[in-house]
TIPA-152443 format. One record per residue (C-alpha): residue in one letter; z, x negated, y negated. Coordinates in steps of 0.25 Angstrom, whole numbers, plus 2048, in hexadecimal, padded with zeros to 3 digits. Layout:
N
aZXY
...
***
This chain:
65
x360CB61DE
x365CBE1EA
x36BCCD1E9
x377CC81E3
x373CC51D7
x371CD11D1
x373CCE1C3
x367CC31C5
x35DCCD1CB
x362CD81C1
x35ECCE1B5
x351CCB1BC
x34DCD91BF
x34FCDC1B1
x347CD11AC
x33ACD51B7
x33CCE51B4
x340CE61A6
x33ACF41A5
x340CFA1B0
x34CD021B1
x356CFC1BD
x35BD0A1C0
x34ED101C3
x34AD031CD
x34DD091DB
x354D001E4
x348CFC1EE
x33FCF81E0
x34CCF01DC
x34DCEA1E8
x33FCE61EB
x33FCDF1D9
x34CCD81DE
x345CD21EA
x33ACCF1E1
x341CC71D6
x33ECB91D5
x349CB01DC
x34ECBC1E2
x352CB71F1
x35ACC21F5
x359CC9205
x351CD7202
x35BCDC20E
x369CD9204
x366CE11FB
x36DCEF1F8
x36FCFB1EF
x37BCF51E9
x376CE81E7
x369CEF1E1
x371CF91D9
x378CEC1D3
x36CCE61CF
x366CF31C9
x373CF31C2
x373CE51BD
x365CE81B8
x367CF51AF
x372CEB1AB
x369CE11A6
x35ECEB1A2
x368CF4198
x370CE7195
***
């Protein structure tokens, strides 16, 4: 899983953060649980705010979905 699969990572997130709201995670705690994610491989330095935003997107998705 890199930065572009955002869906992937948003579904994960969801599942290891159940109870937490994706607009409320600030981008550097965001960044530091997508690094964490199991078979997440990924460059930390390829990352962005619109990649982040789409993820956080993609997760209040999946979280409201």
């Amino acid at each position: 899983m890199t930065w572009t699969d955002v869906r992937e990572i948003a579904i994960a997130l969801y599942e290891g953060h159940p109870d937490v709201r994706p607009l409320e995670v600030r981008f550097t705690d965001l960044h530091k649980w997508v690094l964490a994610l199991p078979g997440f491989t990924g460059d930390a330095h390829k990352s962005n705010e619109k990649i982040l935003e789409a993820i956080q997107m993609t997760w209040l998705d999946e979280a409201e979905g």
